[in-house]
RODREN-981119 format. One record per residue: residue number from 1; residue in one letter; chain; z, y, x of N, C-alpha, C, CB in turn. Coordinates in Angstrom, 3 decimals. Atoms other than C-alpha are relative to their C-alpha. Glycine has a CB too. Layout:
// residues N
+-----+---+---+----------+----------+----------+----------+----------+----------+----------+----------+----------+----------+----------+----------+
!   k ! r ! c !      n.z !      n.y !      n.x !     ca.z !     ca.y !     ca.x !      c.z !      c.y !      c.x !     cb.z !     cb.y !     cb.x !
+-----+---+---+----------+----------+----------+----------+----------+----------+----------+----------+----------+----------+----------+----------+
! NUM ! a ! A !        Z !        Y !        X !        Z !        Y !        X !        Z !        Y !        X !        Z !        Y !        X !
...
+-----+---+---+----------+----------+----------+----------+----------+----------+----------+----------+----------+----------+----------+----------+
END
This chain:
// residues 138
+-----+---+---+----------+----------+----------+----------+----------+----------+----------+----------+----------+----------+----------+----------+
!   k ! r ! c !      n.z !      n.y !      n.x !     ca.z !     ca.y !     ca.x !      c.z !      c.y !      c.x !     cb.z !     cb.y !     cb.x !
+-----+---+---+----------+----------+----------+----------+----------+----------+----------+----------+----------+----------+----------+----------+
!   1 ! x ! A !   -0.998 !   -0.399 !    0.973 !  297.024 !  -10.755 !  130.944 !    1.242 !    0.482 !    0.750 !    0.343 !   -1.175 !   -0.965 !
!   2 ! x ! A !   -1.756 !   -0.732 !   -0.696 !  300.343 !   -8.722 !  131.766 !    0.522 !   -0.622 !   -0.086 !    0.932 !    1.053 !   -0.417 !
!   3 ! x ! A !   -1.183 !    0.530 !    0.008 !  303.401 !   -9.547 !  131.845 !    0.895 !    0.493 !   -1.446 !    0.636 !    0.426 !    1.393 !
!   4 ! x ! A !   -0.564 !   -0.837 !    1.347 !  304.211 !   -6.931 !  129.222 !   -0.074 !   -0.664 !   -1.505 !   -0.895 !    1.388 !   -0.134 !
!   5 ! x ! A !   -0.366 !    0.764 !    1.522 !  305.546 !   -8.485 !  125.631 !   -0.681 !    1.030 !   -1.045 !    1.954 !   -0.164 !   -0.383 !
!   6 ! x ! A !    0.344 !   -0.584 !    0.887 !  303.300 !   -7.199 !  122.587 !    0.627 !    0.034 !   -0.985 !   -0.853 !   -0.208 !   -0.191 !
!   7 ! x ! A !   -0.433 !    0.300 !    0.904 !  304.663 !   -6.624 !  119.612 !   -1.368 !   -0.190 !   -1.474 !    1.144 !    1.027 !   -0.005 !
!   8 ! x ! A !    0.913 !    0.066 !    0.961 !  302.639 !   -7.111 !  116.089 !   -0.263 !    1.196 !   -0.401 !    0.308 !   -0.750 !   -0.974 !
!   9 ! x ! A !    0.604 !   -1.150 !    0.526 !  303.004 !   -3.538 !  115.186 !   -0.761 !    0.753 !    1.222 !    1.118 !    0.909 !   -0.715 !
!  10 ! x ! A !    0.996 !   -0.707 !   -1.139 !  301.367 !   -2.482 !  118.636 !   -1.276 !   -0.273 !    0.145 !    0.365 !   -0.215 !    1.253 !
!  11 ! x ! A !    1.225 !    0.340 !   -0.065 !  298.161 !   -4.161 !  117.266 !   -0.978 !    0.889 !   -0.722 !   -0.057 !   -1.227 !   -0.401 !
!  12 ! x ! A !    0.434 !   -0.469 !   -0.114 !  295.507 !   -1.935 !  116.888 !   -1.422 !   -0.017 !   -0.413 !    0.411 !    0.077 !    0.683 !
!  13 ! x ! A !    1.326 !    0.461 !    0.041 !  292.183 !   -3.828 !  116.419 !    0.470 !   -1.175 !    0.030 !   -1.045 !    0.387 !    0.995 !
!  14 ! x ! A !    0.266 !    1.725 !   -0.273 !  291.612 !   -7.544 !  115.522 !   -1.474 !   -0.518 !   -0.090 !    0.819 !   -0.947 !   -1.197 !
!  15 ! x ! A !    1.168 !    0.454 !    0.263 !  288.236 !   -9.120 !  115.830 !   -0.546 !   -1.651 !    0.106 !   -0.651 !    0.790 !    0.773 !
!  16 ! x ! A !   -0.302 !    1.441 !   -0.122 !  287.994 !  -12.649 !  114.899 !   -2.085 !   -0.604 !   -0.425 !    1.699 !   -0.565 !   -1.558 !
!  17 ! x ! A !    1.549 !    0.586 !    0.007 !  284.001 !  -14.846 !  115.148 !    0.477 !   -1.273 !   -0.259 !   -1.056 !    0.119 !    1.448 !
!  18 ! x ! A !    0.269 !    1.797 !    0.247 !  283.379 !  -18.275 !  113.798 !   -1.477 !   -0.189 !    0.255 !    0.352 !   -0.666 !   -1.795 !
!  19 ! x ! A !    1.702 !    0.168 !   -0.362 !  279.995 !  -19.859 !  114.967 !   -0.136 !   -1.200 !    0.243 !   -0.664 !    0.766 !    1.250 !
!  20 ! x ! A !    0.610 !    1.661 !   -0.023 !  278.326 !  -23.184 !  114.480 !   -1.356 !   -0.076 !    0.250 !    0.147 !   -0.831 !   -1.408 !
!  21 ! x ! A !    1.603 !    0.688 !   -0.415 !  274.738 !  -25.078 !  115.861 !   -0.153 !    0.536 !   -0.964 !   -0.569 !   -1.619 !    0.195 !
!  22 ! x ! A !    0.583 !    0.261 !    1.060 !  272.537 !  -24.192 !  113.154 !    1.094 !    0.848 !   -1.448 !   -0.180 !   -1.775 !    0.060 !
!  23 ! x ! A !   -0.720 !   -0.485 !    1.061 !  275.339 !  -22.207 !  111.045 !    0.191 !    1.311 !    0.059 !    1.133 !   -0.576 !   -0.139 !
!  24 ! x ! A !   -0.025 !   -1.114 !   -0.411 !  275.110 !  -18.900 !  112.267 !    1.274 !    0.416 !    0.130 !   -0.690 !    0.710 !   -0.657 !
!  25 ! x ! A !   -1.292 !   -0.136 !   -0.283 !  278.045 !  -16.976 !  112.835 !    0.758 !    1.175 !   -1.453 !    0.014 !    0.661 !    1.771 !
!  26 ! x ! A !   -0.222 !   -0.868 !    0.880 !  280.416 !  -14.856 !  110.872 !    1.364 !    1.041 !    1.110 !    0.485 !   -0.913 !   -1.655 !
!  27 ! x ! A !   -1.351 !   -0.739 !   -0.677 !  283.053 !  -11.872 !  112.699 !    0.305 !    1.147 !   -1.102 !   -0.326 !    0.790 !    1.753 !
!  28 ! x ! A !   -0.746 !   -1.119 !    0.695 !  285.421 !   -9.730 !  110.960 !    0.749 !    0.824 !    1.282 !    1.188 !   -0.671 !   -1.218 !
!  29 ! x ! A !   -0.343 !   -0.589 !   -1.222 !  286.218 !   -7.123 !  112.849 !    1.435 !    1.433 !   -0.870 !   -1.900 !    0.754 !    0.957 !
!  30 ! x ! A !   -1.175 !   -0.588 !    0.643 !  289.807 !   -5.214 !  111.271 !    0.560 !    1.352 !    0.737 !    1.125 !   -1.112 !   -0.030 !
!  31 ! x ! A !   -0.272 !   -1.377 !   -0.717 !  290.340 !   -1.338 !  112.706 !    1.167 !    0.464 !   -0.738 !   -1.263 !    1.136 !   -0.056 !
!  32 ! x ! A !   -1.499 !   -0.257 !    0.694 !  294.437 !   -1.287 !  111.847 !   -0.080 !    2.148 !   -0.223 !    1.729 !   -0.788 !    1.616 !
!  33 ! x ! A !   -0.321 !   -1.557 !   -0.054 !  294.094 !    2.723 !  113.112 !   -0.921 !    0.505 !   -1.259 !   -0.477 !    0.818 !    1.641 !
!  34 ! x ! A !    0.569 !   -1.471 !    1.030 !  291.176 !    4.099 !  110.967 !    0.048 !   -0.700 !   -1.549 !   -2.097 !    0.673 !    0.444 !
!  35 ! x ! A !   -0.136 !    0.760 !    1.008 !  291.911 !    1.413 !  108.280 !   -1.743 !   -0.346 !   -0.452 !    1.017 !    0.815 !   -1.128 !
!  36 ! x ! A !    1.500 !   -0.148 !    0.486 !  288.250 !    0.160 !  108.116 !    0.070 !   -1.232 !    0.540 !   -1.193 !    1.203 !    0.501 !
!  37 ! x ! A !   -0.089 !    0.405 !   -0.854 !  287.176 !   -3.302 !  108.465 !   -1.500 !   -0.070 !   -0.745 !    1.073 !   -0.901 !    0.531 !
!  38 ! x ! A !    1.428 !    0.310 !    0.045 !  283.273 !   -4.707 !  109.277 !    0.038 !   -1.234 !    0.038 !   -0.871 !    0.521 !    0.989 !
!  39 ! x ! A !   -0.096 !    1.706 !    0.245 !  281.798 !   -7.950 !  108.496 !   -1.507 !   -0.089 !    0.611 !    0.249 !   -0.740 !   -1.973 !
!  40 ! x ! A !    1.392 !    0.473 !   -0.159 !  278.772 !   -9.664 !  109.883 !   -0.232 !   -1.387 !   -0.379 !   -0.433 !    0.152 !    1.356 !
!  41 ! x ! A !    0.206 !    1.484 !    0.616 !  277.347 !  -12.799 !  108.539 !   -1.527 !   -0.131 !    0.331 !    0.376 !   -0.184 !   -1.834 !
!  42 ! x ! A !    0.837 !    0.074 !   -0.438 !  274.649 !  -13.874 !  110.627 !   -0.783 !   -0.782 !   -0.791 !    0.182 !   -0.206 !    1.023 !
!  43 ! x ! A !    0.512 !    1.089 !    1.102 !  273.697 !  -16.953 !  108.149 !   -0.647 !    1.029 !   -0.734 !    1.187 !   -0.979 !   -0.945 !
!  44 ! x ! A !    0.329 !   -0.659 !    0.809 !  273.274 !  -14.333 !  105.523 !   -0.035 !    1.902 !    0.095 !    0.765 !   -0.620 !   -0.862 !
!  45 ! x ! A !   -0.078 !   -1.511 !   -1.038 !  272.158 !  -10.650 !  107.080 !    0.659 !    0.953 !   -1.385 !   -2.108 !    0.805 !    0.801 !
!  46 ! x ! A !   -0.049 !   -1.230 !    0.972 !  272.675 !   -8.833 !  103.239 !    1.573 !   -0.570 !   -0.132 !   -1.239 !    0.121 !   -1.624 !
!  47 ! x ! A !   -1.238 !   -0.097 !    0.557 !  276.383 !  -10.026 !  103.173 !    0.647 !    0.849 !    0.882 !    0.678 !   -1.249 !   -0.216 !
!  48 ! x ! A !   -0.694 !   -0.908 !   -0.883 !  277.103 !   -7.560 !  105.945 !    0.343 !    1.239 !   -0.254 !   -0.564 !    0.125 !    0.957 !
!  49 ! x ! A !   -0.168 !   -1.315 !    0.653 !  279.058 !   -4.408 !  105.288 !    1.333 !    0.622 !    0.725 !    0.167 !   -0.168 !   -1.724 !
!  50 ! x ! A !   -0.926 !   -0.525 !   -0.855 !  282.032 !   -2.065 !  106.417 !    0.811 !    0.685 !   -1.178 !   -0.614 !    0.966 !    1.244 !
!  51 ! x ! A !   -0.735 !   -0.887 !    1.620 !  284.729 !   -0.934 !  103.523 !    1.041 !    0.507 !    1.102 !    0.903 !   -1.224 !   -1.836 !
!  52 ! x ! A !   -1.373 !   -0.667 !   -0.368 !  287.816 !    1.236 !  104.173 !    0.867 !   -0.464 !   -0.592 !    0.181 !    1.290 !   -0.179 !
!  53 ! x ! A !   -1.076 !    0.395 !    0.269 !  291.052 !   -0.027 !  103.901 !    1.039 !    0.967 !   -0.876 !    0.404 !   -0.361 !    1.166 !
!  54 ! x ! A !   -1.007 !   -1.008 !   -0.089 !  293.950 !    1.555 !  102.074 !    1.149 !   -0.129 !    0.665 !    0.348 !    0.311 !   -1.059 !
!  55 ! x ! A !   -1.260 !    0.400 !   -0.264 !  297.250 !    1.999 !  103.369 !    0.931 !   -1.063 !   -0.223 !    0.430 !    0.655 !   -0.293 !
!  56 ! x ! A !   -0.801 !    1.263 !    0.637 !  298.731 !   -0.403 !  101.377 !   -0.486 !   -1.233 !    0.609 !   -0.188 !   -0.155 !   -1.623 !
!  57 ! x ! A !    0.470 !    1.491 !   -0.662 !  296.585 !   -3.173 !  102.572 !   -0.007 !    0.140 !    1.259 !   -1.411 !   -0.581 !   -0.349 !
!  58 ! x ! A !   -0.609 !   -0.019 !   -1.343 !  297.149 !   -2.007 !  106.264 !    1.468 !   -0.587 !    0.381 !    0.015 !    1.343 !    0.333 !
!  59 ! x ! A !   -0.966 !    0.135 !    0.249 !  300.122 !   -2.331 !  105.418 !    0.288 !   -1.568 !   -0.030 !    0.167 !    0.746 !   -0.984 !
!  60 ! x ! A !   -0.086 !    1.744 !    0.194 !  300.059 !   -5.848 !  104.253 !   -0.496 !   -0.844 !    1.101 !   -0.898 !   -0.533 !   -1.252 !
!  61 ! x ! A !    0.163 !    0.593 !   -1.296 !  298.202 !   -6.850 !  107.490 !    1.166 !   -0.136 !    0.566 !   -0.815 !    0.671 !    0.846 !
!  62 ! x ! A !   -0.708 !   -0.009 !   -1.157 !  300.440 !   -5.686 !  109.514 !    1.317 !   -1.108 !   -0.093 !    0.436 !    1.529 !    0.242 !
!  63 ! x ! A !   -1.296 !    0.526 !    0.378 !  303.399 !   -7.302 !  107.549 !   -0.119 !   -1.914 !    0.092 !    0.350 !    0.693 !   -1.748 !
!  64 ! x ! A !    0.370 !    1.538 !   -0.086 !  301.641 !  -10.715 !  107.342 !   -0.591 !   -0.524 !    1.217 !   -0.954 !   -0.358 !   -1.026 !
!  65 ! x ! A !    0.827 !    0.206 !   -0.949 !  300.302 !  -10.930 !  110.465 !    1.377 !   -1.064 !    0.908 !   -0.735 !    1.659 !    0.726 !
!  66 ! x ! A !   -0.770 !    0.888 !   -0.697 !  303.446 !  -12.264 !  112.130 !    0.442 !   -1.312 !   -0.408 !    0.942 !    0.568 !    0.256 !
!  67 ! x ! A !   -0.142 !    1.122 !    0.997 !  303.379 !  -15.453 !  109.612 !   -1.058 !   -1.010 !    0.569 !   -0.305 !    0.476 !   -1.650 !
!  68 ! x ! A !    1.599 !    0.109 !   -0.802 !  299.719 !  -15.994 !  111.759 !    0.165 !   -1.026 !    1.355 !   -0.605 !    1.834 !    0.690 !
!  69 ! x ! A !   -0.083 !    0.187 !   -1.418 !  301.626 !  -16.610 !  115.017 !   -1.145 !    0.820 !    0.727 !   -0.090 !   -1.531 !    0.328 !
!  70 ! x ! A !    1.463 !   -0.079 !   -0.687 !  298.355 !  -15.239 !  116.026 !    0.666 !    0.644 !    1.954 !   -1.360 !    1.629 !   -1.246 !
!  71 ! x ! A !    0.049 !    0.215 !   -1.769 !  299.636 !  -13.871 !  119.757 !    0.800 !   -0.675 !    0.731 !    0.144 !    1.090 !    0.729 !
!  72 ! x ! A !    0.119 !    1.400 !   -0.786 !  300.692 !  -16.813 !  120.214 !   -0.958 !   -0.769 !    0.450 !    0.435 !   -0.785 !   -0.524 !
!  73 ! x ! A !    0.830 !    0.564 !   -0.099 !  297.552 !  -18.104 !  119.882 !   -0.835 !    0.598 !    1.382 !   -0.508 !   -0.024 !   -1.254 !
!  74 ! x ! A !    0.956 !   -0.663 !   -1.555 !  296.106 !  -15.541 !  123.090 !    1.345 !   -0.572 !    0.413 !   -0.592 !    2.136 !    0.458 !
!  75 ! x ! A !   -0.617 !    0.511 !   -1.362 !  298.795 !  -16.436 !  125.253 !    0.193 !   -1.452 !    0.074 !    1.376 !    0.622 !    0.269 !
!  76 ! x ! A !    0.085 !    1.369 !   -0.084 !  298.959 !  -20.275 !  124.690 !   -1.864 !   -0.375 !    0.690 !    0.428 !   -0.633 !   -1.793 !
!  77 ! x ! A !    0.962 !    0.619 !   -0.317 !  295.520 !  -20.620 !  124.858 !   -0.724 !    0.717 !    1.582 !   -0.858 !    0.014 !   -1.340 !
!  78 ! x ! A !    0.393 !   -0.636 !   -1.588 !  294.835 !  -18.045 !  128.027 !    0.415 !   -0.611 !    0.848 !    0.431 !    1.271 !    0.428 !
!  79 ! x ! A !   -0.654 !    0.747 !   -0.736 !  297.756 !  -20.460 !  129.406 !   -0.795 !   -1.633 !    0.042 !    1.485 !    0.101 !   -0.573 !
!  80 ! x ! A !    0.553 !    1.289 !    0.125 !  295.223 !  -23.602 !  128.793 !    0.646 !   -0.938 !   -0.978 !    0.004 !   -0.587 !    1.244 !
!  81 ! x ! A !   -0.883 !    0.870 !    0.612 !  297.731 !  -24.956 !  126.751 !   -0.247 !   -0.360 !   -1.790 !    1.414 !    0.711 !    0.308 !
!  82 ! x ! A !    0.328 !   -0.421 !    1.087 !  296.533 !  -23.908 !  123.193 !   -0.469 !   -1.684 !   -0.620 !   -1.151 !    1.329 !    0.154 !
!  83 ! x ! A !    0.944 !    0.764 !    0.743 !  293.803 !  -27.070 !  122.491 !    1.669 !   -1.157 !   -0.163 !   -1.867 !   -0.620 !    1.045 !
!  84 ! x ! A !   -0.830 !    1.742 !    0.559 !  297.628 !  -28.979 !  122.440 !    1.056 !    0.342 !   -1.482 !    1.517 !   -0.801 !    1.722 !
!  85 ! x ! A !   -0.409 !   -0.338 !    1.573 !  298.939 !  -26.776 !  119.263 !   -0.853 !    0.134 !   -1.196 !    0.579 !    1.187 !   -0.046 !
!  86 ! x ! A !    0.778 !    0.191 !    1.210 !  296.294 !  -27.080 !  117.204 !   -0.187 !   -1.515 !   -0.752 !   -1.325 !    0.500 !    0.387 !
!  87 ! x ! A !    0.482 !    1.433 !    0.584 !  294.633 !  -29.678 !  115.018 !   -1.378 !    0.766 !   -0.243 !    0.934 !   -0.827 !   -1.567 !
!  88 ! x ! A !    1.119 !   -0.122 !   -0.373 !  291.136 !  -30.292 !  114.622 !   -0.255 !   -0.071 !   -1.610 !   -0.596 !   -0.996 !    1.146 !
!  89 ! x ! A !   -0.547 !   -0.547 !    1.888 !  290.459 !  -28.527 !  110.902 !   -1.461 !   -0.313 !   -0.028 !    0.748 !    2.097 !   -0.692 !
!  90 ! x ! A !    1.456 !   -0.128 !    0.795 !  286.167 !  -28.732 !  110.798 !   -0.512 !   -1.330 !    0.024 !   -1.165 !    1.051 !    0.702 !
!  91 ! x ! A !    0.705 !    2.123 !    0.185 !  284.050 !  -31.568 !  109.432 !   -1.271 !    0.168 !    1.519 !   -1.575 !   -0.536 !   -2.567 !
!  92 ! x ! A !    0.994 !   -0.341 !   -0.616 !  281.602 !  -29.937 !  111.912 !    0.623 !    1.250 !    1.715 !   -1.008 !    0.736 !   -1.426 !
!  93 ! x ! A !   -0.386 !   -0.986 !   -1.074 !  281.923 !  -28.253 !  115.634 !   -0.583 !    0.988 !   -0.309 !   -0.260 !   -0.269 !    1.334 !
!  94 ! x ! A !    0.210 !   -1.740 !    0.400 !  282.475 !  -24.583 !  115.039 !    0.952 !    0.618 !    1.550 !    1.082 !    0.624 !   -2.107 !
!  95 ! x ! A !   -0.506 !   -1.058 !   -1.094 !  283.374 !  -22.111 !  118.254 !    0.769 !    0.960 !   -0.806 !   -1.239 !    0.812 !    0.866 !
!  96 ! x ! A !   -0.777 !   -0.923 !    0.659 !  286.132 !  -19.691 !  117.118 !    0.233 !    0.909 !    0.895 !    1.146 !   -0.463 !   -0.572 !
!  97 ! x ! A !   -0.544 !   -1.129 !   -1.080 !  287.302 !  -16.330 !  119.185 !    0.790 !    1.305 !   -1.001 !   -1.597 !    0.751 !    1.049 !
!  98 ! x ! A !   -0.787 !   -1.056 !    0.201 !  289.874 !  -13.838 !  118.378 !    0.490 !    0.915 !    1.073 !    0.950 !   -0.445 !   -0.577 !
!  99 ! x ! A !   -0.512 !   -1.048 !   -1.213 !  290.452 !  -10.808 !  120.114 !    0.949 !    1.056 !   -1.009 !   -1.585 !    0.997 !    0.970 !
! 100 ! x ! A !   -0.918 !   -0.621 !    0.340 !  293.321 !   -8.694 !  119.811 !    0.262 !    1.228 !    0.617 !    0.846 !   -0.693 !    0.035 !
! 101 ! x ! A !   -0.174 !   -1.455 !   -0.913 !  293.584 !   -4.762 !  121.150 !    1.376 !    0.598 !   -0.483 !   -1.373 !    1.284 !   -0.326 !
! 102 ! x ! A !   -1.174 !   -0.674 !    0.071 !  296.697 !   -2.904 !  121.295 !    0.164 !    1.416 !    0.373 !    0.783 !   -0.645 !    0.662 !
! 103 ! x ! A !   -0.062 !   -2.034 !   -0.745 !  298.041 !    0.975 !  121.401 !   -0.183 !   -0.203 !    1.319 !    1.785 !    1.138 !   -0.080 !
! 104 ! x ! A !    0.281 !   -0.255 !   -1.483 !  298.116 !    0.700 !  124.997 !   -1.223 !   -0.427 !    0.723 !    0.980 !   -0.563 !    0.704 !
! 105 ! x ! A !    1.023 !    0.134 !   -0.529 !  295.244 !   -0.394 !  125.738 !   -0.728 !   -1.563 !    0.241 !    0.274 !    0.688 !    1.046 !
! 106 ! x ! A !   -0.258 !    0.728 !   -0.209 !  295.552 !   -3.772 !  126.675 !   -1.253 !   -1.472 !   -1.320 !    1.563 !    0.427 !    0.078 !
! 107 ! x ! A !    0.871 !    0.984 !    1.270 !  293.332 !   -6.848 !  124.870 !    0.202 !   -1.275 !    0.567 !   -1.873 !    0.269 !   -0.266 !
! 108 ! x ! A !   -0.392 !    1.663 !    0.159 !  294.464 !  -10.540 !  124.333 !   -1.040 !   -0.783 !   -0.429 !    1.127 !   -0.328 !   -1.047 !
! 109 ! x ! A !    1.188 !    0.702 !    0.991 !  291.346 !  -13.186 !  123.417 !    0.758 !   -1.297 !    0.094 !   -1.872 !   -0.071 !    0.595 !
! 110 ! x ! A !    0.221 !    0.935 !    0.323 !  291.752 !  -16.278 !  122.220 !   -1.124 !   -1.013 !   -0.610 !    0.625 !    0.148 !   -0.336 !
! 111 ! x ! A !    0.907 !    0.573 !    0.618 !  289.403 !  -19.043 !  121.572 !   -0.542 !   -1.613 !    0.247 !   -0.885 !    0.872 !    0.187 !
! 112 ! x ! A !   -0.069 !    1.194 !    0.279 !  288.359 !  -22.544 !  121.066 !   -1.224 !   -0.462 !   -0.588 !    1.036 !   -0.207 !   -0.710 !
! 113 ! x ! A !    0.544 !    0.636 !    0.857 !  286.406 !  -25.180 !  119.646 !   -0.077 !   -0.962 !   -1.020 !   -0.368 !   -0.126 !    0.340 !
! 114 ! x ! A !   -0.092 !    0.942 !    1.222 !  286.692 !  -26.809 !  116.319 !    1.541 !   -0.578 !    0.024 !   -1.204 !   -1.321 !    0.110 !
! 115 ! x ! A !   -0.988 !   -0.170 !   -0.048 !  290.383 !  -27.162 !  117.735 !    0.886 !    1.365 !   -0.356 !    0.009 !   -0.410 !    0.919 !
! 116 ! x ! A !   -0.555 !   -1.267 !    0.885 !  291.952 !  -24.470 !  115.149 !    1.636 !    0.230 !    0.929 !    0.236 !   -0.548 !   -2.137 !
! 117 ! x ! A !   -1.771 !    0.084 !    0.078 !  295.710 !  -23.463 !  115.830 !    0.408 !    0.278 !   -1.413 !    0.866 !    1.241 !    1.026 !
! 118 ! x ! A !   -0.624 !    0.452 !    1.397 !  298.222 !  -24.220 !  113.406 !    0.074 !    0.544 !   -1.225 !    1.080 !   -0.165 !    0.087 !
! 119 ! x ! A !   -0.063 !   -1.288 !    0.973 !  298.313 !  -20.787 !  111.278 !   -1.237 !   -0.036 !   -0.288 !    0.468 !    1.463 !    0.531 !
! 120 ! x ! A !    1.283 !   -0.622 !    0.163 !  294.722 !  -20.861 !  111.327 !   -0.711 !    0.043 !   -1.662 !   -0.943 !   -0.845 !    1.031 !
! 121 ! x ! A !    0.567 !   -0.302 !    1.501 !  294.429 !  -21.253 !  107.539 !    0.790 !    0.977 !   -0.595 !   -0.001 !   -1.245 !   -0.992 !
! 122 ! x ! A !   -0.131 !   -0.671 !    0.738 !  296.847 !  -19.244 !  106.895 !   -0.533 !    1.748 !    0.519 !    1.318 !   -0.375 !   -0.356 !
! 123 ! x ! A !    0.951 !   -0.597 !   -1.047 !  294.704 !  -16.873 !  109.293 !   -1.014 !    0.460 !   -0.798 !   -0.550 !   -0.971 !    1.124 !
! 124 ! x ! A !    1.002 !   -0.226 !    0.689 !  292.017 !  -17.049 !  107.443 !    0.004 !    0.624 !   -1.259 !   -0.486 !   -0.944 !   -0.074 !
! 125 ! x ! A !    0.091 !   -0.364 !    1.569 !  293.157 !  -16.776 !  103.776 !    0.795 !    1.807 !    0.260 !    1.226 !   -1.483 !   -1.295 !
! 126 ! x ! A !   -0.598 !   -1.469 !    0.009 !  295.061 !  -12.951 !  105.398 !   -1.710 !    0.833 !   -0.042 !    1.233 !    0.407 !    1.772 !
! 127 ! x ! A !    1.183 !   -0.512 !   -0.330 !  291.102 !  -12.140 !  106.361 !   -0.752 !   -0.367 !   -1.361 !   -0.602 !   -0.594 !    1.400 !
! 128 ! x ! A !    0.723 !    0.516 !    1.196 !  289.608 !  -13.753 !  103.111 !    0.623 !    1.254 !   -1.487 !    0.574 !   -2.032 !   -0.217 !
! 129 ! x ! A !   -1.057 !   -0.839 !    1.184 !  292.440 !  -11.357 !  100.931 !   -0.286 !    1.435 !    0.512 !    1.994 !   -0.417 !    0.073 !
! 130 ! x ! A !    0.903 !   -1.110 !   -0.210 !  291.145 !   -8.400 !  102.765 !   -1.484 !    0.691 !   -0.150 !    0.108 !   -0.005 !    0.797 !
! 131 ! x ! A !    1.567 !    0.239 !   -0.038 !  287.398 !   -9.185 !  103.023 !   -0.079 !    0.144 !   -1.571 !   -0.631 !   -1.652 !    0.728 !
! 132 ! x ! A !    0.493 !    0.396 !    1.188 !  287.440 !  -10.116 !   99.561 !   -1.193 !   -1.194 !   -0.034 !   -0.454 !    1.235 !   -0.588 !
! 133 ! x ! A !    1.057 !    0.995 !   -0.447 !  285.093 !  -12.951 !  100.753 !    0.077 !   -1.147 !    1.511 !   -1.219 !    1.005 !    0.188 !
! 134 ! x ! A !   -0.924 !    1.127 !   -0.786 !  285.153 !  -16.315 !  102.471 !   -0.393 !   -0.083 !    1.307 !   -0.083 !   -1.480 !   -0.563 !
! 135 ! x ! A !    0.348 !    0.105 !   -1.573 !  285.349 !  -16.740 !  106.231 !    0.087 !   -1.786 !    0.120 !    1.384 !    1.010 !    1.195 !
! 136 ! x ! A !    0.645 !    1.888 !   -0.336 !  283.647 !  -20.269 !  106.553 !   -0.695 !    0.221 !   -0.129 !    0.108 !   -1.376 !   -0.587 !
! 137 ! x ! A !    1.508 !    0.210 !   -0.417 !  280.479 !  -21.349 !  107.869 !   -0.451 !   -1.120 !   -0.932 !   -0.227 !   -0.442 !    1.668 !
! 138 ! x ! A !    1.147 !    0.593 !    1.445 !  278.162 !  -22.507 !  105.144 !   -0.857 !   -1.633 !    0.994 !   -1.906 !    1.932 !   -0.561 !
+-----+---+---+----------+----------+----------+----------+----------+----------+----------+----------+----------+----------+----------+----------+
END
């Protein structure tokens, strides 16, 4: 990771995976530039699909995204430090990963196990209000 400070509107791409033993996985994958995002749901192969965004709801990402903390969450946790801002949110161990791309080029991951960070619900319910559908493992 650089040294260089991101900002939220320099984000570009988000691609966030949840994955459990036996629970298959689920990634949303959010394309801020062409406004498009994709879903996979390994549990369930026919819930997979790819809609276009409008402006407006780009829009609303972008605006809610800093409510997320989320790059906080890549640089705490790239720093090892991460598993000590979270809390531990599943009844069940689930692997989580978020990756983050930026105009310049540049990509931040974060990721964990069953140790969420603190935004992470409200994380979820920004991806659940886009998706139109729930990001939790069945």
């Amino acid at each position: 990771m650089s040294e260089k400070k991101h900002d939220y509107k320099d984000i570009v791409f988000i691609e966030t995976e949840l994955s459990g033993y036996r629970r298959g996985s689920l990634r949303a994958a959010i394309d801020l530039t062409s406004g498009r995002i994709s879903w996979t749901d390994t549990h369930m192969w026919n819930n997979d699909f790819v809609r276009a965004l409008s402006p407006a709801v780009v829009e609303h990402i972008r605006s809610d995204l800093p409510a997320t903390e989320l790059l906080s969450w890549a640089t705490d946790y790239a720093k090892g430090i991460g598993h000590l801002m979270g809390s531990m949110t599943a009844s069940f161990p689930q692997d989580w990963s978020v990756e983050i791309r930026f105009s310049d080029g540049e990509i931040l991951k974060a990721c964990g196990v069953s140790n969420f960070p603190k935004q992470w619900s409200r994380y979820r319910q920004l991806i659940e209000e886009v998706a139109k559908t729930s990001f939790r493992l069945r």
